[in-house]
C-alpha positions in Angstrom: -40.8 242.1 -13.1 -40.5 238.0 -13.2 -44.0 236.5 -13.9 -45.7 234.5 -11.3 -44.9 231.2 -13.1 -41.0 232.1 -12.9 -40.9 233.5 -9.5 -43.0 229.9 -7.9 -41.5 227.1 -9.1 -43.2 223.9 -6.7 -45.2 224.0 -3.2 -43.1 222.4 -0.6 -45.4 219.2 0.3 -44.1 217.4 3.8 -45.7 216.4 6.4 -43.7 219.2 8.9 -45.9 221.7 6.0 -48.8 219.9 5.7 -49.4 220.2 9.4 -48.3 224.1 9.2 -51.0 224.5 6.6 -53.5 223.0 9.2 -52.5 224.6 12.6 -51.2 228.0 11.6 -52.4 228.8 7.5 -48.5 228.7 6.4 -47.9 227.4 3.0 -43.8 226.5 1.7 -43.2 227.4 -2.0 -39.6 226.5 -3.4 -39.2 230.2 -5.3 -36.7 231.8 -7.7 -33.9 232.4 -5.9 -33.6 235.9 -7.1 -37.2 236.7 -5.9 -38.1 238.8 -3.2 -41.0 239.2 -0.7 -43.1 241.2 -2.6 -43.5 239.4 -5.8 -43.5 236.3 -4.3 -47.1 237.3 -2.6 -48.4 239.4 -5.3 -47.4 235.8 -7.1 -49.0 233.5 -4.4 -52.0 236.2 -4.3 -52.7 235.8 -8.5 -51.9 232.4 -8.3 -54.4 231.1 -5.8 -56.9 234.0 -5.1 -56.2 234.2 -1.1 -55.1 237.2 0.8 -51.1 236.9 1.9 -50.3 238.1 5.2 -46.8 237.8 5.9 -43.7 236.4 3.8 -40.8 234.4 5.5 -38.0 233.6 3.0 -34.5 232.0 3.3 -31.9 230.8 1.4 -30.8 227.0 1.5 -27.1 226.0 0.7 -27.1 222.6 -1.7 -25.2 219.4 -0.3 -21.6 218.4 -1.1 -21.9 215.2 -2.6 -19.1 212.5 -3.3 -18.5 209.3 -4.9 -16.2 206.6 -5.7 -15.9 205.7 -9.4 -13.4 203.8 -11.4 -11.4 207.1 -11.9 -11.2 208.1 -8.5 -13.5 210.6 -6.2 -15.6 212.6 -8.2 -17.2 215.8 -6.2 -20.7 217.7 -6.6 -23.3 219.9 -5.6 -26.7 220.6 -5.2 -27.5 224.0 -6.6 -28.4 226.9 -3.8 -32.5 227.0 -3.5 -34.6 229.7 -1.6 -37.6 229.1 0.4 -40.7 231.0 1.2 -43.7 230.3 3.5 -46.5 232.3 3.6 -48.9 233.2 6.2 -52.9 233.3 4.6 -55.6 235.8 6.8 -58.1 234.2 8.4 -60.7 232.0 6.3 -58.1 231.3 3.2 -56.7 228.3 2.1 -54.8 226.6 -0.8 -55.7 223.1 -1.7 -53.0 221.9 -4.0 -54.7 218.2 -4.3 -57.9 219.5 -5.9 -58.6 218.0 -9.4 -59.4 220.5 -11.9 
C-alpha cells in the first residue's frame, strides 16, 4: 500500500473548487494516477483528520502540444493526471491556507 504522501500529490485550488468547498464540502486532490478510492480517503482521512464520505475520481488525458522551431514542428504531451474530489460529513472542513 502507497503512503499518503505518494497517493495525494496537490489540492486542486480554483475558484469552480473553492466554491464547491463552500456550497457542498467537496474538496479536488490531483492523486497518483494508480490510486484508487479507498486509499485515496483513508489518505485524505490521515491527512487532515475529517470524516470522508464519498470519493469521485477520473482520469484526465494531457494536451497535444505543438510548436514551430528552427528545425521544424516539434510535438508533445502533457502526461495523463487523475482527479479525486471528496465529499466531507457534515461539520468537517479542510483549510489548506492555515499557517502552521
Amino acid at each position: 500500500m502507497k503512503s499518503q504522501r505518494e497517493i495525494l500529490v496537490r489540492p486542486i485550488l480554483t475558484e469552480k473548487m473553492l466554491k464547491m468547498q463552500e456550497t457542498a464540502r467537496k474538496y479536488g486532490f490531483v492523486v497518483n494516477i494508480e490510486a484508487n478510492k479507498i486509499e485515496i480517503k483513508d489518505a485524505v482521512e490521515k491527512k487532515f483528520d475529517v470524516s470522508v464520505i464519498n470519493v469521485a475520481t477520473m482520469k484526465v488525458k494531457g494536451k497535444t502540444k505543438q510548436s514551430n522551431t528552427r528545425r521544424g514542428l516539434t510535438h508533445g504531451k502533457r502526461p495523463d493526471w487523475k482527479k479525486a474530489i471528496v465529499t466531507l460529513r457534515e461539520g468537517d472542513s479542510i483549510d489548506f491556507f492555515a499557517t502552521t
